[in-house]
C-alpha positions as CSV (number, residue, x, y, z in Angstrom):
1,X,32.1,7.7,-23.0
2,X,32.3,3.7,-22.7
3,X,31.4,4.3,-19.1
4,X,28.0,6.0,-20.1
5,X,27.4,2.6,-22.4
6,X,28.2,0.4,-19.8
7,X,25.6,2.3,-17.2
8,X,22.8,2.6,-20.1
9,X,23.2,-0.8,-21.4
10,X,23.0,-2.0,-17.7
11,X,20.0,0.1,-16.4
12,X,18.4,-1.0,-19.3
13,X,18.8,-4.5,-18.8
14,X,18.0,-4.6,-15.4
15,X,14.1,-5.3,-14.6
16,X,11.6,-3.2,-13.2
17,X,11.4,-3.0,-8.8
18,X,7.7,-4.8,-9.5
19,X,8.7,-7.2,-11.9
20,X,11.9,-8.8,-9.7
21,X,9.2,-8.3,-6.7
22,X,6.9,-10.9,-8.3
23,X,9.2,-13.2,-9.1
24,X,10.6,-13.3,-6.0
25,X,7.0,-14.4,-4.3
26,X,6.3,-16.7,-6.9
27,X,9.6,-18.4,-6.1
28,X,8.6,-18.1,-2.2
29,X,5.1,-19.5,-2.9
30,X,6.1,-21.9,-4.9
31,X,8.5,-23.6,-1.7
32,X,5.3,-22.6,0.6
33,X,3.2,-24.8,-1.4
34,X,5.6,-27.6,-1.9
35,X,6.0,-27.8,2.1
36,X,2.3,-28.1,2.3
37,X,2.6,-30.8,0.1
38,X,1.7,-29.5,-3.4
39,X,3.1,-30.9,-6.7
40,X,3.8,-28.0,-8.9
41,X,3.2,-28.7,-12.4
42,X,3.9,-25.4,-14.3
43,X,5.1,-22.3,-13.6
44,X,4.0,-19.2,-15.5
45,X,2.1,-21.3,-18.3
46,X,0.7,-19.4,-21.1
47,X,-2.6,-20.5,-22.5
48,X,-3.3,-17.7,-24.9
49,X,-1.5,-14.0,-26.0
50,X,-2.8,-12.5,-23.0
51,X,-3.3,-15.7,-20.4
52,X,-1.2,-16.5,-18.0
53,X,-1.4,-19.0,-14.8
54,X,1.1,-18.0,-12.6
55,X,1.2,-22.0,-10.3
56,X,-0.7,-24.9,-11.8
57,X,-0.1,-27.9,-9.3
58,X,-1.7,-31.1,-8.3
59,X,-2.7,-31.9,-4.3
60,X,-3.6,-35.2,-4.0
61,X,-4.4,-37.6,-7.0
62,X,-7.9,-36.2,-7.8
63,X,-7.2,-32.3,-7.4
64,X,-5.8,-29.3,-10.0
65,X,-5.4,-26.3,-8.3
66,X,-4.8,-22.9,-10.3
67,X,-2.7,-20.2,-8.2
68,X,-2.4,-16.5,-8.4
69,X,0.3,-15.7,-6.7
70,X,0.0,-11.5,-5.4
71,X,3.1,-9.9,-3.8
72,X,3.2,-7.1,-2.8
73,X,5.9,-4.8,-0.4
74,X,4.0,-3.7,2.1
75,X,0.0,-3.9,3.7
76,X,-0.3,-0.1,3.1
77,X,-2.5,-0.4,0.5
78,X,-4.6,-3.3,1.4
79,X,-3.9,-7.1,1.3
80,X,-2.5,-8.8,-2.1
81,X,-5.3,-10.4,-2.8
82,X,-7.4,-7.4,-2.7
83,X,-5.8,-7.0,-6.2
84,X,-7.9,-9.8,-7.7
85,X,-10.8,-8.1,-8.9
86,X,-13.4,-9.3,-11.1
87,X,-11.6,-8.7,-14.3
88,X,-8.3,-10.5,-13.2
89,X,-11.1,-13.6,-11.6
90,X,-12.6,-14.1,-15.1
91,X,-9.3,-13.7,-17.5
92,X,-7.6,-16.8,-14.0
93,X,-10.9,-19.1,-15.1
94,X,-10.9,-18.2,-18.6
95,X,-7.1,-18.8,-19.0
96,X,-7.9,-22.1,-16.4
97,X,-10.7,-23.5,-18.6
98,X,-8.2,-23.3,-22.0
99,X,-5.6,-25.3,-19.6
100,X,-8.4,-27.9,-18.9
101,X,-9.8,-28.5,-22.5
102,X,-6.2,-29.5,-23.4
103,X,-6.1,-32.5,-20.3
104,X,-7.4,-36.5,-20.9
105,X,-8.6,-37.2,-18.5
106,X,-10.1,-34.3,-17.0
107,X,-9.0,-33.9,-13.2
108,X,-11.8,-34.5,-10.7
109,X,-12.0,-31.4,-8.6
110,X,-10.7,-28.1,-9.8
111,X,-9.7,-24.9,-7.3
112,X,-8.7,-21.4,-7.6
113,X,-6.5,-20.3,-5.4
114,X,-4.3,-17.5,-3.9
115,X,-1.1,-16.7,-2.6
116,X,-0.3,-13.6,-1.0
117,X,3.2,-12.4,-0.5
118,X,4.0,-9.5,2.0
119,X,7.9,-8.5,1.8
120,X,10.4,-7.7,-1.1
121,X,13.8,-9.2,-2.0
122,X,16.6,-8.5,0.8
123,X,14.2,-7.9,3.3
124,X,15.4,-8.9,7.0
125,X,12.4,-10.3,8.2
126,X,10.4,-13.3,6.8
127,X,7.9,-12.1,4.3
128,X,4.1,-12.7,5.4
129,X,2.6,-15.6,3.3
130,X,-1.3,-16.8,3.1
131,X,-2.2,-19.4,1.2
132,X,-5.9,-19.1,0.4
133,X,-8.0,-21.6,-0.9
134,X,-10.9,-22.0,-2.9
135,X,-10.0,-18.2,-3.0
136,X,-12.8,-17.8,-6.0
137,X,-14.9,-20.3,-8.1
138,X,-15.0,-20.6,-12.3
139,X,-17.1,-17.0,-13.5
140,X,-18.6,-18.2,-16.1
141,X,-21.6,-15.6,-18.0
């Protein structure tokens, strides 16, 4: 019987396959960007109930740069970013233009950007990254 607790209480704390997934390329994408010489400012900032920004980070003095990161295990079902649709475009700027009423001063130029992650943790390869930028500009209706 305490064996059956120990397994439930476990398998109920462990995460969800997707949810360690993400993580995981938001860590990788994270070091990718700092090689290229990023400054990560936040990670996983929340700017409303339903906003978050998965990277905000700086290039240069004069730039913000807003990154989605996508991960995803394979290619089978089309490239990471593929899974930024329109919806997911206008909740990044919306959720980007909350983060940007809160700054003085403003930052000079503002990007959207992607990350894509092909691969999944304990994978023997190296995972596939593209860094995209200016991946989308600021949807406003």
């Amino acid at each position: 019987m305490i064996n059956w607790f120990r397994h439930w209480f476990s398998a109920a704390a462990a995460e969800p396959d997707h949810l360690v997934t993400g993580k995981w390329g938001e860590k990788l994408a994270e070091q990718y960007l700092k090689k290229k010489g990023l400054k990560i400012l936040g990670r996983r900032v929340r700017v409303g109930p339903k906003a978050e920004i998965d990277l905000i980070a700086r290039e240069g003095r004069d730039t913000l740069v807003f990154i989605e990161v996508k991960t995803r295990a394979s290619t089978l079902m089309g490239r990471p970013a593929s899974a930024v649709h329109r919806r997911k475009r206008n909740r990044l700027t919306q959720a980007g233009n909350r983060y940007l009423n809160s700054l003085h001063p403003k930052p000079v130029y503002v990007r959207y950007d992607i990350v894509e992650v092909v691969g999944h943790p304990g994978m023997t390869t190296e995972p596939d990254i593209q860094h995209i930028e200016s991946a989308f500009t600021s949807e406003r209706r």
